[in-house]
N, CA, C and O atoms as a Tinker XYZ file with bonds, in Angstrom:
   412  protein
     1  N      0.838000   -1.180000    0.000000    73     2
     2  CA     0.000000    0.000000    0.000000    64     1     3
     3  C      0.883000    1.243000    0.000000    63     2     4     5
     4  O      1.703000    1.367000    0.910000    81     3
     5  N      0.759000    2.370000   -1.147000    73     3     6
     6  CA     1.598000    3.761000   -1.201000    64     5     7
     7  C      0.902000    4.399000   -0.411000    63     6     8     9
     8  O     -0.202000    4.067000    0.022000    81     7
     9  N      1.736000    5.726000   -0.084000    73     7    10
    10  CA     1.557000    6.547000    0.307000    64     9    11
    11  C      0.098000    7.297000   -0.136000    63    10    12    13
    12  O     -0.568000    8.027000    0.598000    81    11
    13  N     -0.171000    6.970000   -1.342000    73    11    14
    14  CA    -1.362000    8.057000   -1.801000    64    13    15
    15  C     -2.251000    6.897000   -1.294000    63    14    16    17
    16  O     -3.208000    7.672000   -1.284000    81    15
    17  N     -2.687000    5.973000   -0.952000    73    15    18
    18  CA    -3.714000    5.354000   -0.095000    64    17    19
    19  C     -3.593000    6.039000    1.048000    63    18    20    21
    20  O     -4.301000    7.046000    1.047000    81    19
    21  N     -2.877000    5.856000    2.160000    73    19    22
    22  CA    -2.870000    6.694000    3.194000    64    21    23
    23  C     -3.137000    7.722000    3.031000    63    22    24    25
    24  O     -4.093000    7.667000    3.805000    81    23
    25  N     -3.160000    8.646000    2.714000    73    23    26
    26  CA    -3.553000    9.991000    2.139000    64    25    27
    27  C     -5.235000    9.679000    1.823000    63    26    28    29
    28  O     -6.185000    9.974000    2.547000    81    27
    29  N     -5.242000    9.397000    1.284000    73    27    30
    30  CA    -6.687000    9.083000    0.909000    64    29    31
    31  C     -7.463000    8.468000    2.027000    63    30    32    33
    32  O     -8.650000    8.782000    2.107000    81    31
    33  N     -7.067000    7.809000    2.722000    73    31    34
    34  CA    -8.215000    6.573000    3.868000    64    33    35
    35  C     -7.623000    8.193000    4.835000    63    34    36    37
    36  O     -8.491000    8.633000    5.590000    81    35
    37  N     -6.879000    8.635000    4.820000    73    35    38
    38  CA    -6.989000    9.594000    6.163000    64    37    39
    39  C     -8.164000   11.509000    5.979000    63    38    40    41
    40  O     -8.673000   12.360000    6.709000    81    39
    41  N     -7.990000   11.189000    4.496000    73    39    42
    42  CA    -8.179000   12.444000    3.884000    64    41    43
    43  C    -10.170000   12.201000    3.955000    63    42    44    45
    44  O    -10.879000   13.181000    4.185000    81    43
    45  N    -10.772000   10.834000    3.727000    73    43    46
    46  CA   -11.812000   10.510000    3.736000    64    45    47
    47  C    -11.950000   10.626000    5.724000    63    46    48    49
    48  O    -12.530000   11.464000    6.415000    81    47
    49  N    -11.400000    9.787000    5.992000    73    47    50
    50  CA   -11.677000   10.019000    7.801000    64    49    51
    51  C    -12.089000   11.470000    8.184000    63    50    52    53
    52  O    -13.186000   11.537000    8.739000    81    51
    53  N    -11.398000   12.701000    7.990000    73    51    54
    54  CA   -11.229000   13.692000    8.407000    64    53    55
    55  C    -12.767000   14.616000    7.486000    63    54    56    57
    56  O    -13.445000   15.457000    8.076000    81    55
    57  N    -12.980000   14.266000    6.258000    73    55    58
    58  CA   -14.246000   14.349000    6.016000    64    57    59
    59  C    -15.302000   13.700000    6.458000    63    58    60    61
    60  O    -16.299000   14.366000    6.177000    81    59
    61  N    -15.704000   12.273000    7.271000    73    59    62
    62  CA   -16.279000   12.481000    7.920000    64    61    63
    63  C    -16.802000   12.775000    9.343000    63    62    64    65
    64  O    -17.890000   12.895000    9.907000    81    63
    65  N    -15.530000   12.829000    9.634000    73    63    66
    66  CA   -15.464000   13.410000   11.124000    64    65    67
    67  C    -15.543000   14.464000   11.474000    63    66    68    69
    68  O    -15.679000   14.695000   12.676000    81    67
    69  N    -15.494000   15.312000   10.691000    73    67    70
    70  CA   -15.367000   16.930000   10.697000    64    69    71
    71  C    -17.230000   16.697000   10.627000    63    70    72    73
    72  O    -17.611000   15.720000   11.271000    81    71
    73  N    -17.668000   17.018000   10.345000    73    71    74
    74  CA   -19.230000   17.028000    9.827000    64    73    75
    75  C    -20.039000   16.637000   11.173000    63    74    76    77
    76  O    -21.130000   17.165000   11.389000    81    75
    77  N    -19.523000   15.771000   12.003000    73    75    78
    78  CA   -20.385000   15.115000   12.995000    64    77    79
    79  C    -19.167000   15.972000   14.688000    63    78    80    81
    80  O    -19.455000   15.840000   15.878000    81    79
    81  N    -18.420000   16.436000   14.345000    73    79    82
    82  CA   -17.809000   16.701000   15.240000    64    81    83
    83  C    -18.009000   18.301000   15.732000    63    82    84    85
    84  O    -18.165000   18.593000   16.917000    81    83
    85  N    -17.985000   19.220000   14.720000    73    83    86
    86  CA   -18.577000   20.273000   15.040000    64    85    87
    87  C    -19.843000   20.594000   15.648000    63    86    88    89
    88  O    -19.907000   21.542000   16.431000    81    87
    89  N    -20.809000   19.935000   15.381000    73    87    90
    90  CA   -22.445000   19.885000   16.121000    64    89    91
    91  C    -22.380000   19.646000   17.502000    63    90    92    93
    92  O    -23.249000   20.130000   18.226000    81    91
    93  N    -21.393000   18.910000   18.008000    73    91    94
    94  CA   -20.434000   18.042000   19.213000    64    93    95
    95  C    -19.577000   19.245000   19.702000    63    94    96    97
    96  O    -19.798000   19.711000   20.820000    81    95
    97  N    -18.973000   19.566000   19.206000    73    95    98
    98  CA   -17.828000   20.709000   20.069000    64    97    99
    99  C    -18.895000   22.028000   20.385000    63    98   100   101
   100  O    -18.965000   22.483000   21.527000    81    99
   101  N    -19.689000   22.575000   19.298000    73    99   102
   102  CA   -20.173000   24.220000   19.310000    64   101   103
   103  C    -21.552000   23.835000   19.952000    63   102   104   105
   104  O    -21.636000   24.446000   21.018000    81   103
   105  N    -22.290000   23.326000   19.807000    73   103   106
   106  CA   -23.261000   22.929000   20.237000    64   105   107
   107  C    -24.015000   22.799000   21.524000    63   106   108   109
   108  O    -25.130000   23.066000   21.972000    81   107
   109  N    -22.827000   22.236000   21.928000    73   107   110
   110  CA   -23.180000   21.224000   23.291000    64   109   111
   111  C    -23.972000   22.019000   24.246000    63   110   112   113
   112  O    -23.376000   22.967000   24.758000    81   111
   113  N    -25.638000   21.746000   24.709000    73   111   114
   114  CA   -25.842000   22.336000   25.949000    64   113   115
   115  C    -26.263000   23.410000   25.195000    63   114   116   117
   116  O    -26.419000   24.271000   26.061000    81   115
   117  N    -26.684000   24.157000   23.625000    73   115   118
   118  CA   -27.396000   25.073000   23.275000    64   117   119
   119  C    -28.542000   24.120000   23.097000    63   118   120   121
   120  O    -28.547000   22.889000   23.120000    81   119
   121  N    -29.863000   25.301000   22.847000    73   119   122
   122  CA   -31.045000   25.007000   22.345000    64   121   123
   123  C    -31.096000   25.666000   21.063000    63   122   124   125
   124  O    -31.078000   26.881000   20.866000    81   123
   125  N    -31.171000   24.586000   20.070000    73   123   126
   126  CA   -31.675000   25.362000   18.549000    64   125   127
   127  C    -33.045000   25.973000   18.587000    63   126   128   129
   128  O    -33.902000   25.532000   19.352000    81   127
   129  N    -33.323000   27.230000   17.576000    73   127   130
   130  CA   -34.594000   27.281000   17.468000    64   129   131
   131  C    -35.021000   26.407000   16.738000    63   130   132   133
   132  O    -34.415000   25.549000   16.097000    81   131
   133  N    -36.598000   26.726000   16.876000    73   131   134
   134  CA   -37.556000   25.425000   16.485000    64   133   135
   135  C    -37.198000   25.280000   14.502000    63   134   136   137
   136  O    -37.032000   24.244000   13.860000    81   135
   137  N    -37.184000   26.662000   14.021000    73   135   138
   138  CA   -37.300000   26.045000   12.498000    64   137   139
   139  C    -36.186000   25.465000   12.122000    63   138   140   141
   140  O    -36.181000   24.567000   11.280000    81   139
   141  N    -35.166000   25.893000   12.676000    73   139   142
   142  CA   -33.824000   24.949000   12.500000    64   141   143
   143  C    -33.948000   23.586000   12.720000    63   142   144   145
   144  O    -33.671000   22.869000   11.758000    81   143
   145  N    -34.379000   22.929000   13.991000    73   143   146
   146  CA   -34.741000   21.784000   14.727000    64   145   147
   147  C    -35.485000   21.289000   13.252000    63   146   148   149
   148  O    -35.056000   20.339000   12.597000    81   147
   149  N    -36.970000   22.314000   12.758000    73   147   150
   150  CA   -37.943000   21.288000   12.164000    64   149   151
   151  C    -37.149000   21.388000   10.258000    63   150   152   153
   152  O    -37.591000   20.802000    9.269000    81   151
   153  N    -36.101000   22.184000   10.312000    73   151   154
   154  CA   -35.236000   21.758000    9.066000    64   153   155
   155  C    -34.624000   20.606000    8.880000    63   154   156   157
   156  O    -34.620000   19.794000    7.955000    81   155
   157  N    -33.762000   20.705000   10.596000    73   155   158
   158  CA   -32.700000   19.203000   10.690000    64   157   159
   159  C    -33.632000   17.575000   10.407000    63   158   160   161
   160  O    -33.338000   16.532000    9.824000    81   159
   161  N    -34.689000   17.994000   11.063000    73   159   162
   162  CA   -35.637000   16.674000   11.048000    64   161   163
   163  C    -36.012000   16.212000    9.911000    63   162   164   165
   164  O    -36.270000   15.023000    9.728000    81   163
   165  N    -36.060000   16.844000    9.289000    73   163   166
   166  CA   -36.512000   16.622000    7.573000    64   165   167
   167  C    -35.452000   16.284000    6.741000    63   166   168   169
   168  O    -35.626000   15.599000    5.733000    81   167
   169  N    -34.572000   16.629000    7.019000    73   167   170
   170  CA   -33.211000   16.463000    6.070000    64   169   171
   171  C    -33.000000   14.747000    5.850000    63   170   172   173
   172  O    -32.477000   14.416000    4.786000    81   171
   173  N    -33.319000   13.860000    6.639000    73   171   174
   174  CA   -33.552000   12.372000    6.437000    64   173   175
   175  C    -34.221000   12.064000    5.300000    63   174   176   177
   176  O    -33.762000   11.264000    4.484000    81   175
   177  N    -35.869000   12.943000    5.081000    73   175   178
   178  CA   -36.489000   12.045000    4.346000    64   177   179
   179  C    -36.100000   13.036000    3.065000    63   178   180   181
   180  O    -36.164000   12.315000    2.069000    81   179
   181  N    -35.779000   14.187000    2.729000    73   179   182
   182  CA   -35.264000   14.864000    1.964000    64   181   183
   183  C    -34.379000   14.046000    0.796000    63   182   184   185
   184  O    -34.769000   13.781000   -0.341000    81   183
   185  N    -33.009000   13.701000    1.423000    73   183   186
   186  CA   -31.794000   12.913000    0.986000    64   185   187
   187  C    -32.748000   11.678000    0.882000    63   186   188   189
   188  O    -32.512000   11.121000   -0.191000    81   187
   189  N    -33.414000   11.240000    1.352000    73   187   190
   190  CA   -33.756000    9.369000    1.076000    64   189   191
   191  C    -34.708000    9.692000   -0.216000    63   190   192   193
   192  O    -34.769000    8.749000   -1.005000    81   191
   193  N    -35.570000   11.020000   -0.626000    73   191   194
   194  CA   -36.335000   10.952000   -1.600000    64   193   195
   195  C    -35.439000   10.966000   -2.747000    63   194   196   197
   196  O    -35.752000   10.326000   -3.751000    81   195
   197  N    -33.871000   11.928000   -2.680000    73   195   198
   198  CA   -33.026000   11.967000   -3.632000    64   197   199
   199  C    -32.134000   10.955000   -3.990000    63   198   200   201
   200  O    -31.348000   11.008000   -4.935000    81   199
   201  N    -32.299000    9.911000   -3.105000    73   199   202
   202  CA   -31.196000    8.973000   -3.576000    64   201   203
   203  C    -32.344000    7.734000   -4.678000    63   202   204   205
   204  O    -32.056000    7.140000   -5.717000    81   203
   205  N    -33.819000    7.749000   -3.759000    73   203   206
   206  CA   -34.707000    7.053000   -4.739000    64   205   207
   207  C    -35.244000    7.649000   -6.018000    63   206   208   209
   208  O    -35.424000    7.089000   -7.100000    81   207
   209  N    -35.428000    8.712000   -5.722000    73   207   210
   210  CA   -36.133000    9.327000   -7.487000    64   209   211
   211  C    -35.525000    9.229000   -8.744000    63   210   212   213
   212  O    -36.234000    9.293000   -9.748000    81   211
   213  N    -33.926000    9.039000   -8.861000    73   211   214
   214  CA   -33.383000    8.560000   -9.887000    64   213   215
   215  C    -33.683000    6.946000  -10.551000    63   214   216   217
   216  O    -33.934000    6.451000  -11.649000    81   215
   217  N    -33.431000    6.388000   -8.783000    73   215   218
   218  CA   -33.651000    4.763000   -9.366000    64   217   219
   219  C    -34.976000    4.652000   -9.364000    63   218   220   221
   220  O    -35.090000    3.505000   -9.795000    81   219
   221  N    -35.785000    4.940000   -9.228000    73   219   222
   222  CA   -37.311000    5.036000  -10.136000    64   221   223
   223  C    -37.692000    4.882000  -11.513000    63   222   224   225
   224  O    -38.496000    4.159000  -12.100000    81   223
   225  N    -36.682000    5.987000  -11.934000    73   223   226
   226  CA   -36.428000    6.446000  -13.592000    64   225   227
   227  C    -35.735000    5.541000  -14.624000    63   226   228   229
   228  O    -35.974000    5.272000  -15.801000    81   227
   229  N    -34.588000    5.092000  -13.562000    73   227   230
   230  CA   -33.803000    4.397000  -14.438000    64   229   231
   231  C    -33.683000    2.768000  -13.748000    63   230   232   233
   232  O    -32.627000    2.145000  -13.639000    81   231
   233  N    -34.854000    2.350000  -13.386000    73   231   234
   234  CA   -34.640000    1.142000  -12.905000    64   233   235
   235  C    -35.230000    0.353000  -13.822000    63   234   236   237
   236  O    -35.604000   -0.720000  -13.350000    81   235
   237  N    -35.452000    0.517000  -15.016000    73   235   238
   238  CA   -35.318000   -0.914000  -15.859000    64   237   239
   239  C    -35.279000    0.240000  -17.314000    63   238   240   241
   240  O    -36.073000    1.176000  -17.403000    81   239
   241  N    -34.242000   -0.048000  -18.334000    73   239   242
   242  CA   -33.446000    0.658000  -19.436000    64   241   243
   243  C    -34.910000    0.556000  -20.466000    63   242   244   245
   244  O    -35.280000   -0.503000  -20.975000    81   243
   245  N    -35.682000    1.989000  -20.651000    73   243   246
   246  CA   -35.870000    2.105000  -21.658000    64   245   247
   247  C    -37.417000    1.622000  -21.462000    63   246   248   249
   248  O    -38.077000    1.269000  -22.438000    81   247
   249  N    -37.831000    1.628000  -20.445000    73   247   250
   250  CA   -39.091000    0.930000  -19.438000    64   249   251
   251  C    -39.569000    1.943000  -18.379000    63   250   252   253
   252  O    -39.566000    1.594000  -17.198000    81   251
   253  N    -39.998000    3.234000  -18.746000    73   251   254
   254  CA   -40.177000    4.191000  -17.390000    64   253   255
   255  C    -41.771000    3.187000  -16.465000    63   254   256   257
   256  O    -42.072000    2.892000  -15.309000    81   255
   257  N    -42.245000    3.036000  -17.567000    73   255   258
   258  CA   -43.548000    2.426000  -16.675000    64   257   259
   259  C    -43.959000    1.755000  -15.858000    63   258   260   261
   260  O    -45.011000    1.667000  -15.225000    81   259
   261  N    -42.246000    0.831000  -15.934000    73   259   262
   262  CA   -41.933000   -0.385000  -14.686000    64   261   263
   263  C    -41.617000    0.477000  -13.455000    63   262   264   265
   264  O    -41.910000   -0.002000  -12.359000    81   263
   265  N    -41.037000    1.728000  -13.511000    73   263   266
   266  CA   -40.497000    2.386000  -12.236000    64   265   267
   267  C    -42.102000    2.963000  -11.403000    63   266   268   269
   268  O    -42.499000    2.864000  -10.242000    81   267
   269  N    -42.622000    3.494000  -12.488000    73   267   270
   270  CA   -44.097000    4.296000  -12.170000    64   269   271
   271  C    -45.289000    3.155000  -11.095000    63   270   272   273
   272  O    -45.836000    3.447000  -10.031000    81   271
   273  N    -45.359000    1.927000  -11.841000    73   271   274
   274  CA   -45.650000    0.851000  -11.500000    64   273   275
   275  C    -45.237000    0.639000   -9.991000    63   274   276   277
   276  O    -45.817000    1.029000   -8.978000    81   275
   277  N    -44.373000    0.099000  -10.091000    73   275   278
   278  CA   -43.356000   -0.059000   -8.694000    64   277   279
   279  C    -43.562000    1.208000   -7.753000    63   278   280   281
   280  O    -44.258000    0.818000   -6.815000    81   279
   281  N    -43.289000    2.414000   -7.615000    73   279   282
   282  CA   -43.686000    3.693000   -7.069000    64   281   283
   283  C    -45.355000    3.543000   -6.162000    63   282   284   285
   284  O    -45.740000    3.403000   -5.001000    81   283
   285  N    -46.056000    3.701000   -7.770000    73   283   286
   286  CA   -47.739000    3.563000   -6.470000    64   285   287
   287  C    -47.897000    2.259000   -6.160000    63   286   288   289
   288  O    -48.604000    1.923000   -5.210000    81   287
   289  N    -47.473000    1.678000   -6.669000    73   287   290
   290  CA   -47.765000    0.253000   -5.808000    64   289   291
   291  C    -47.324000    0.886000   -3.981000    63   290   292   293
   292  O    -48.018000    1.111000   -2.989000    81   291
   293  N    -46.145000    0.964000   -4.213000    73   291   294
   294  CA   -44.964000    1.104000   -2.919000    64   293   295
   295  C    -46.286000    2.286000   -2.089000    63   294   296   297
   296  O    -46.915000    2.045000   -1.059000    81   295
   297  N    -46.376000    3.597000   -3.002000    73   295   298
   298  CA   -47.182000    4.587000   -1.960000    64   297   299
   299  C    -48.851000    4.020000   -1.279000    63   298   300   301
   300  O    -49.346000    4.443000   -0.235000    81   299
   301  N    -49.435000    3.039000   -2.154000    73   299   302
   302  CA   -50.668000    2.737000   -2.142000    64   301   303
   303  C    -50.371000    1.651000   -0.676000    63   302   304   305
   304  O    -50.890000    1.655000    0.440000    81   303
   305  N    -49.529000    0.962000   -1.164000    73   303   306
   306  CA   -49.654000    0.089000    0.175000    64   305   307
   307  C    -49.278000    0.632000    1.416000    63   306   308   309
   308  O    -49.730000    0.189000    2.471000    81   307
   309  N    -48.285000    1.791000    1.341000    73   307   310
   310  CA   -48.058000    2.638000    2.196000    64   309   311
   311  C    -49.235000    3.753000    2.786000    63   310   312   313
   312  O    -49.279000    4.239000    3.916000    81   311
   313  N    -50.004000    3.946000    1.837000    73   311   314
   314  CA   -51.104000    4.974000    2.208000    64   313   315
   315  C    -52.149000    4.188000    3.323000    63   314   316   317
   316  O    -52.560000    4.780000    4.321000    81   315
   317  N    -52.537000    2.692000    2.988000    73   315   318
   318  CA   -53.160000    2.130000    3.557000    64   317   319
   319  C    -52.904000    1.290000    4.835000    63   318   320   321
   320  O    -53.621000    0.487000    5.433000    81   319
   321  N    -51.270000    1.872000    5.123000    73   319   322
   322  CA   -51.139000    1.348000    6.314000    64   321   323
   323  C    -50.098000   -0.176000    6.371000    63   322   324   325
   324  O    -49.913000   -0.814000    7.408000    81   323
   325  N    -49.584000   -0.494000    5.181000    73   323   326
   326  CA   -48.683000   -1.428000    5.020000    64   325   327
   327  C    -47.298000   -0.950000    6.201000    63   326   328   329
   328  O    -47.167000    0.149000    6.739000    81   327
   329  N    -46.643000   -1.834000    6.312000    73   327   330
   330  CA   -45.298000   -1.953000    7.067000    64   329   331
   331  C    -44.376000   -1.872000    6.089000    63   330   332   333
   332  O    -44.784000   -2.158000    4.964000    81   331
   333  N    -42.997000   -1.495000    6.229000    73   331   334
   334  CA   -42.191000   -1.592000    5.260000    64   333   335
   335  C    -41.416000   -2.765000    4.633000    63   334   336   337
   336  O    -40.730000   -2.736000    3.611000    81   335
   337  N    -41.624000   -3.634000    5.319000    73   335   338
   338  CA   -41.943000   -5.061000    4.728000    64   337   339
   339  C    -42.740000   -5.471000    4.132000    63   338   340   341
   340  O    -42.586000   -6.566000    3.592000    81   339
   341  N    -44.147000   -4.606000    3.967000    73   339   342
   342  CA   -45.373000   -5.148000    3.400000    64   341   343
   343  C    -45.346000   -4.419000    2.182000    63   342   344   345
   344  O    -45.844000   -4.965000    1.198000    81   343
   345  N    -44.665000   -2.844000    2.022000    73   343   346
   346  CA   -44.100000   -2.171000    1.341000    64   345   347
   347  C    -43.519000   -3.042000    0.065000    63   346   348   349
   348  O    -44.016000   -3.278000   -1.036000    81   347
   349  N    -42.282000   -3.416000    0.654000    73   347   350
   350  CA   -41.153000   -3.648000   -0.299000    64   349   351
   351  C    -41.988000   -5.244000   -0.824000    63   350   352   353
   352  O    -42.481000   -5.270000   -1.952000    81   351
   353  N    -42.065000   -6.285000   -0.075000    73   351   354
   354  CA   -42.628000   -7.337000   -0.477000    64   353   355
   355  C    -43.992000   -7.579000   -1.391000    63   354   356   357
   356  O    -44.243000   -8.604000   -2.025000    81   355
   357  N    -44.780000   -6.432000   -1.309000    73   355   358
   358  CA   -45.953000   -5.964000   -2.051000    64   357   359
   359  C    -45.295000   -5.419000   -3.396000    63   358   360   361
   360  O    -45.766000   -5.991000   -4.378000    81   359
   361  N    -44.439000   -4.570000   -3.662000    73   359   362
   362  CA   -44.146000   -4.001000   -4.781000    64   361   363
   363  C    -43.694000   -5.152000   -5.589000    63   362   364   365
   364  O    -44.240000   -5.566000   -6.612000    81   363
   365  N    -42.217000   -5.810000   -4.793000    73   363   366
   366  CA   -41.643000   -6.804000   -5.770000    64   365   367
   367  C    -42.629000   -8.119000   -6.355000    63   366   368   369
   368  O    -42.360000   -8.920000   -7.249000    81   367
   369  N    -43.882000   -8.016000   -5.489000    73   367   370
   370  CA   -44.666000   -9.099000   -5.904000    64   369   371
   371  C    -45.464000   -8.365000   -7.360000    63   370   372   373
   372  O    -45.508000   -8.917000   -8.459000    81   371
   373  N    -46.038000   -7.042000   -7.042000    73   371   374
   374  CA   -46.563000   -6.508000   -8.271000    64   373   375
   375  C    -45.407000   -6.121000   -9.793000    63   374   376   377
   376  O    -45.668000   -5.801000  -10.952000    81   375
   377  N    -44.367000   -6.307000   -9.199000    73   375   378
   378  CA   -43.511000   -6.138000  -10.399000    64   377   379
   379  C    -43.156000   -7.475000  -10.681000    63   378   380   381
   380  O    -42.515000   -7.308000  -11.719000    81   379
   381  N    -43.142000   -8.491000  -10.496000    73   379   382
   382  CA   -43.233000   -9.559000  -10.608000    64   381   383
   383  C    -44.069000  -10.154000  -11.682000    63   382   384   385
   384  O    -43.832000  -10.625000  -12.794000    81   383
   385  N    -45.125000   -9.969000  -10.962000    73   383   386
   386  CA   -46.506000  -10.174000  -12.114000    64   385   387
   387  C    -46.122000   -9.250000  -13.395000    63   386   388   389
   388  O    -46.125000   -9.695000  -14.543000    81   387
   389  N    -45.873000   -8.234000  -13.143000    73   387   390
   390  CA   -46.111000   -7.650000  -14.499000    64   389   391
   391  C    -45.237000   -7.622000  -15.322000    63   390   392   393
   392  O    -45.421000   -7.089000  -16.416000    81   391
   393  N    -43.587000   -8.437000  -14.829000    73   391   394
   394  CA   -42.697000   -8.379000  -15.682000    64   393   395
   395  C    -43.240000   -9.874000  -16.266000    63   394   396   397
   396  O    -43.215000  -10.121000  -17.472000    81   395
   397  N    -43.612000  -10.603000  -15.507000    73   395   398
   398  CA   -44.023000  -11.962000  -15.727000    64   397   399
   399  C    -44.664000  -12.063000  -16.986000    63   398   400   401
   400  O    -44.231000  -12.870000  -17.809000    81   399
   401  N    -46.063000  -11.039000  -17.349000    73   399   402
   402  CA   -47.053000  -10.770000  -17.976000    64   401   403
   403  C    -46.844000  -10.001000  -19.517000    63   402   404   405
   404  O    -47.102000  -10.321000  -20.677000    81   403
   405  N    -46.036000   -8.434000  -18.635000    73   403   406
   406  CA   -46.119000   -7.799000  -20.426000    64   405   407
   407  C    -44.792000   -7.463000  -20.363000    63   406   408   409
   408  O    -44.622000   -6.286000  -20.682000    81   407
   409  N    -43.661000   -8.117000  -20.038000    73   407   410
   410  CA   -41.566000   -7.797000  -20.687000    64   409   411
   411  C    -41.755000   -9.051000  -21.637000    63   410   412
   412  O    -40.827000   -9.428000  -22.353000    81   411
């Protein structure tokens, strides 16, 4: 292993430690205000909508309708109170069928 690995595994460490360490040092023992608080809280489902809305689009080449498909399936069973097991296991069963049916 060179030198530019080390550099790198230390250069990645220090990016993410920096990020979680400042909130930790400046922080400590303040009270945020509330819209800050109800910003931070959201920032979860924010990033989780952006990492899925691509693979929606491009989850089968040249096939948007399979992603669309898959989507309300996922929200419908979700609207009605599914678990996220009932979620994910409900979708792959409806994409199932339908790759089964019309690919």
């Amino acid at each position: 292993m060179g030198a530019t690995y080390w550099f790198m595994l230390f250069g990645m460490m220090l990016v993410t430690y920096i990020p979680r360490m400042i909130p930790l040092t400046f922080l400590d023992g303040k009270e945020l205000p509330p819209i800050v608080s109800g910003v931070l809280r959201n920032i979860p489902y924010a990033v989780l909508g952006a990492l899925i809305f691509p693979a929606i689009i491009f989850v089968q080449e040249g096939n948007l309708l399979f992603g669309i498909i898959g989507t309300a399936t996922a929200f419908l069973i979700a609207i009605f109170g599914g678990g996220v097991m009932s979620v994910v296991l409900g979708t792959i069963g409806v994409l199932s069928v339908y790759s089964l049916f019309f690919l």
